[in-house]
N, C-alpha and C positions, 0 to 999 in steps of 0.2 A: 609652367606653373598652372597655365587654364586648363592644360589637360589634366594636370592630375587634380587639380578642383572641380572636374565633369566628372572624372571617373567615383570620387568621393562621391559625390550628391548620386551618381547613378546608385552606388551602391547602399546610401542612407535611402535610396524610393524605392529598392529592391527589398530590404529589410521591413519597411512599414508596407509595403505590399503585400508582405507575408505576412505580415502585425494585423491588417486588412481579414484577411481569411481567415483566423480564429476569430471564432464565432461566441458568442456570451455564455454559450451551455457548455462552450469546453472553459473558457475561463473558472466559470463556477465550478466545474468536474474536476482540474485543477485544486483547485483549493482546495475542496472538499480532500481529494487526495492527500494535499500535501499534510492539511489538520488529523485526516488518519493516523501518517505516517508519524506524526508528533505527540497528540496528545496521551497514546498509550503510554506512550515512555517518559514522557512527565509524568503522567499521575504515578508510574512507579518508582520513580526518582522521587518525585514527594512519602510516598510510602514505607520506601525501604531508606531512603538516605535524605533524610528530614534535612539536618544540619547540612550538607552540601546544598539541598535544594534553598533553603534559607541563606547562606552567606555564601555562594559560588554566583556564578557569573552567567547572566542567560545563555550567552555562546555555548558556555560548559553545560550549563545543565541541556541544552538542546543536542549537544554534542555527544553527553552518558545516555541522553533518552534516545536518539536514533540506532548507540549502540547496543542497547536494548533490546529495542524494539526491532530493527532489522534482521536478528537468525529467524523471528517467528512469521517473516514473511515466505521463506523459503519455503516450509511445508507445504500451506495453501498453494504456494506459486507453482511446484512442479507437478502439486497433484491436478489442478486446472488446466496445464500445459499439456500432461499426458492425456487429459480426457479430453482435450479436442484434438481435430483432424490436422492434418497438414492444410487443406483448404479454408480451416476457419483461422488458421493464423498468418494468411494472409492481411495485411495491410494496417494502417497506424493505428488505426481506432480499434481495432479487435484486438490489438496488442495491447494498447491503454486497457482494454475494457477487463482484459483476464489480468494484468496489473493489479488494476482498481477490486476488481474483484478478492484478489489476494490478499489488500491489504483493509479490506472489509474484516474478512474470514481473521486472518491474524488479529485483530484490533477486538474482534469481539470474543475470541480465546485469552488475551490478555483482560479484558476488563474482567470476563468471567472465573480466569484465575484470580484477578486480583479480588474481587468478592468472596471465592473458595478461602483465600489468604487472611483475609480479615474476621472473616468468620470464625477460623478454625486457627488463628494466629500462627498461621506460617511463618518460618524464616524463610530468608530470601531465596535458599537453594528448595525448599520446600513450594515457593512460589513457580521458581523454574521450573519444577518436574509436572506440577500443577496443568501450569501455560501447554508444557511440551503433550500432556495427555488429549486436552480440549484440542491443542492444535490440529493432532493425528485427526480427532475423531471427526471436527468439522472438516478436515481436507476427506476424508474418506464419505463423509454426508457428501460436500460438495462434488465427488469425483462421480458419486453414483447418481446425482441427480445431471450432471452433463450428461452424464451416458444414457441416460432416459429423455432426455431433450434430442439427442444425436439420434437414437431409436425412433423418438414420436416423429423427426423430421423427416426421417427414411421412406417412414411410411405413409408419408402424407405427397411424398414425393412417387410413391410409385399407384 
């Protein structure tokens, strides 16, 4: 019985040890993230689907907003993936960072569709095709300004 209440407590000081080492700028990085990842798809869930966003159920409406919002990370995410090296995707934070990065790029193609939508009173398939055009063109902004950062660093290197 003692041993297996050492082995517990060892493994509750191994967990806060690591709780220990996140640092407050990734809590904050964090969050910011996860708010990305959400509030696009609310505000289009209030947009396009009023009545469910009014009488459904936060879980659900967080549930139709991540469904959402999640294929429009994809574009940003493999055009940043492909513009860096094998070397810069080494390690957790470079991983987070082209993430974070992603879902920057997607969020601000969503709201700027959703503004094209409101303006021009899109339907919702009308919104999608909208999202899908800004997504292309910022993952191709973003792909060519990596590859000019990967350029300026080459040559600052040699």
């Amino acid at each position: 019985m003692e041993l297996k209440l050492k082995e517990e407590t060892n493994k509750t000081m191994s967990i806060l040890a690591d709780l220990d080492k996140v640092t407050d700028s990734k809590y904050l990085r964090i969050f910011f993230a996860l708010l990305l990842l959400i509030t696009p798809g609310v505000l289009t869930v209030f947009f396009y689907f009023n009545d469910f966003f009014v009488n459904g159920s936060t879980f659900k409406i967080i549930l139709l907003a991540l469904t959402i919002f999640t294929p429009a990370i994809v574009i940003p995410l493999l055009s940043i993936a492909s513009a860096r090296t094998d070397a810069d995707l080494e390690g957790e934070e470079e991983l987070f960072s082209i993430f974070f990065l992603a879902i920057f790029v997607a969020s601000l193609s969503v709201y700027g569709a959703l503004v094209i939508s409101y303006f021009r009173e899109y339907t919702f398939p009308g919104f999608l095709l909208s999202e899908i055009i800004i997504s292309v063109l910022g993952s191709i902004l973003v792909y060519r300004i990596e590859k000019a950062e990967q350029k300026q660093q080459q040559k600052s290197k040699i």
